[in-house]
C-alpha positions in Angstrom: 65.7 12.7 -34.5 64.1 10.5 -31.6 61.0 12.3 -30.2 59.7 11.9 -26.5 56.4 11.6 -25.1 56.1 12.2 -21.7 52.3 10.0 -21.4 54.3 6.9 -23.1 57.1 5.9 -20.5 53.6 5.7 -17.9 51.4 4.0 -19.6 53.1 1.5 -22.0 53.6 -1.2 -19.7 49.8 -1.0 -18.7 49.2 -1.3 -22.7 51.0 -4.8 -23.0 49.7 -6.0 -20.1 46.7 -5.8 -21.5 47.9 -6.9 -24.8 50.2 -9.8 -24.2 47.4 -12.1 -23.5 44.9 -10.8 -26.7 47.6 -10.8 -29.3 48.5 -13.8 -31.3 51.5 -15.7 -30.3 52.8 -15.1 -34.2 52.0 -13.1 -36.4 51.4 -9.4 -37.9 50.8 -6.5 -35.9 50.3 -3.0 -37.7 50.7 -0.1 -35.1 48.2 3.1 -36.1 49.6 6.6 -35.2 52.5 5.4 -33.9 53.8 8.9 -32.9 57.5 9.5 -31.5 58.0 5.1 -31.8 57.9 4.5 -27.8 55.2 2.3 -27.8 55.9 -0.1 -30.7 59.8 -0.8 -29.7 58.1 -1.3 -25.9 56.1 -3.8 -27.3 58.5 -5.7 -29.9 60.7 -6.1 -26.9 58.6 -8.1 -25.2 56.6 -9.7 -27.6 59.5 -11.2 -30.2 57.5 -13.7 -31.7 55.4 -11.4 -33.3 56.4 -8.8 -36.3 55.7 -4.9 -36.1 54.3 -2.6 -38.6 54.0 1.0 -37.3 52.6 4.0 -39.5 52.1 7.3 -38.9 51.0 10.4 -41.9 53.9 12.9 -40.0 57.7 12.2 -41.9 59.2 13.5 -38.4 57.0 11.1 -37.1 58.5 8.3 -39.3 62.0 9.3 -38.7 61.2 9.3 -35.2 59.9 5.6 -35.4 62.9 4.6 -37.5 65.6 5.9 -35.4 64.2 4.5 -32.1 63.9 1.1 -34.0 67.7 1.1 -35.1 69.0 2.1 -31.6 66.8 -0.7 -29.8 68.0 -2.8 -33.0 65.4 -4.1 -33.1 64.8 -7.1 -35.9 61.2 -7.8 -35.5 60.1 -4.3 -36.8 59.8 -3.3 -40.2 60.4 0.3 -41.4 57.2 2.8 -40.9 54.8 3.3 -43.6 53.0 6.9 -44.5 49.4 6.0 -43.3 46.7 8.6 -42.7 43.8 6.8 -40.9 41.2 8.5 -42.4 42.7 8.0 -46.4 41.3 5.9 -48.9 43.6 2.3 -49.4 45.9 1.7 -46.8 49.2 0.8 -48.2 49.1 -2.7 -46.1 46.7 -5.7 -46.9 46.9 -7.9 -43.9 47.8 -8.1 -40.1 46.3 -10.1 -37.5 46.3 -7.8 -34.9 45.7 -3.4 -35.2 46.7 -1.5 -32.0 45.8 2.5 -32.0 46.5 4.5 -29.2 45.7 7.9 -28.5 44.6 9.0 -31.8 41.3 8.8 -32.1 40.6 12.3 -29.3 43.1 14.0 -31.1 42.0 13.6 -34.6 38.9 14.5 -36.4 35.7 11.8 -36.4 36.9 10.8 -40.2 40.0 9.4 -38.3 37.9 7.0 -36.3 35.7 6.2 -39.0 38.8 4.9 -41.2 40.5 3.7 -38.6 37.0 0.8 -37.9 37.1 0.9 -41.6 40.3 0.0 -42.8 41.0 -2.2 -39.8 38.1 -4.5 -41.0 39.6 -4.4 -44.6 43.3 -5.4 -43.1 41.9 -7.9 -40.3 40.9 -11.9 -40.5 37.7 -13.1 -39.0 38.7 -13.5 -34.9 41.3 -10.5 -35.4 42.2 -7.9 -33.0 41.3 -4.3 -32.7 43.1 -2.8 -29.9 42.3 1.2 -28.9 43.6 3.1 -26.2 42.5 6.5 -24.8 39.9 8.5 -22.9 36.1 8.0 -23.5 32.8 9.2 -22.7 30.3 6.6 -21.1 26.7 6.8 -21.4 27.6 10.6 -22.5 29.3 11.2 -19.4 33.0 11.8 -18.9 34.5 9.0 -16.4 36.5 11.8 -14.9 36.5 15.4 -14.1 40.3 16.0 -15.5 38.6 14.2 -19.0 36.6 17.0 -18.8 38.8 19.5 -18.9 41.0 17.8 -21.6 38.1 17.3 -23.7 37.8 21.3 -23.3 41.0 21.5 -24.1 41.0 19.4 -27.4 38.6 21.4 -28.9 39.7 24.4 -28.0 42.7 23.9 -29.9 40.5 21.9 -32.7 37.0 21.7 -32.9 37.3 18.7 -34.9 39.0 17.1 -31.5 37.5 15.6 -28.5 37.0 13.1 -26.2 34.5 10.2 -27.9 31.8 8.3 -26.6 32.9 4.4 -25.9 29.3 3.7 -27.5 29.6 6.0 -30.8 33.2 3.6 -31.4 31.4 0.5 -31.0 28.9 1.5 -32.9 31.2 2.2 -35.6 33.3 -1.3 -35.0 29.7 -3.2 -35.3 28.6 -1.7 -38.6 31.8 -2.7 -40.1 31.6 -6.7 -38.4 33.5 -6.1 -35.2 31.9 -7.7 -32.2 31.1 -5.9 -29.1 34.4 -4.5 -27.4 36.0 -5.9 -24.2 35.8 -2.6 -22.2 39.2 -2.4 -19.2 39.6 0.2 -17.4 43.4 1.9 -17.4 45.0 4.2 -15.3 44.9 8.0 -15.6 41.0 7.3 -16.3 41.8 5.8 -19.8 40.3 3.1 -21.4 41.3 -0.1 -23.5 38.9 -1.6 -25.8 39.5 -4.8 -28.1 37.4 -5.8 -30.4 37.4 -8.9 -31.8 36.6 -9.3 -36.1 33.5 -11.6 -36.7 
């Protein structure tokens, strides 16, 4: 029932570097597209003080999360909730902290749009949006194998693509997110956190 993905064994300890020091020490944290579970049991390993709320809209998904969850045995990780992004009332009315990672190229533009959307809804002023993934800057793709991912995305989906950092912070400001802290990541990915005003 566990699912593996190859990307998260190389690039989860990168993620909560960047984390650990931009999360609250206590507190709420609701994972977005949590996918096969790799990430979010990574993370409430190392971070027990904090509680863990992944989603994703895919059961397999879910079951996925669950079953990594109960092998780790992990206590500070509550059960995952069906959540589609881009739907209308998420079924969670607080965190202090939303982490996404790799969704937002692999998903249509709604995705992103109520992602920004409900996070603001969930968040308190001075909480924390955390994305991971490739972007565009200034229109431009930071790296040639981007490129050809980004061609890749939308040949399998149209809807799917690389985004440009500056289209996602312009959707974070319109809903009261301040401007994002931009980090660079390996494998030419990008963190931003974005801080609720």
């Amino acid at each position: 029932m566990k699912r593996h993905a190859p990307a998260t064994a190389r690039n989860r300890q990168p993620i909560l570097d960047v984390l650990r020091p931009r999360l609250p020490a206590q507190g709420l944290v609701l994972e977005i597209a949590s996918g096969s579970g790799e990430h979010i049991v990574h993370f409430a390993e190392a971070l027990p003080g904090l509680v863990f709320q992944p989603s994703d809209p895919s059961d397999d998904a879910r079951a996925s999360i669950d079953d990594w969850v109960l092998t780790q045995g992990l206590g500070n990780v509550r059960a995952a909730l069906a959540l589609d992004a881009a739907g209308d009332g998420w079924p969670i009315q607080r965190a202090d902290a939303v982490v996404c990672c790799n969704m937002i190229h692999i998903a249509p533009w709604e995705a992103a749009v109520g992602l920004i959307a409900g996070a603001a809804h969930v968040l308190p002023p001075g909480g924390t949006l955390y994305l991971y993934g490739p972007y565009r800057r200034d229109g431009r793709h930071t790296a040639p194998s981007n490129e050809a991912f980004d061609r890749d995305l939308r040949r399998r989906d149209p809807t799917w693509g690389v985004r440009d950092l500056e289209a996602v912070a312009s959707l974070a400001e319109d809903r009261g997110f301040g401007p994002p802290e931009v980090i660079d990541m390996p494998a030419n990915n990008l963190s931003l956190i974005f801080k609720r005003t």
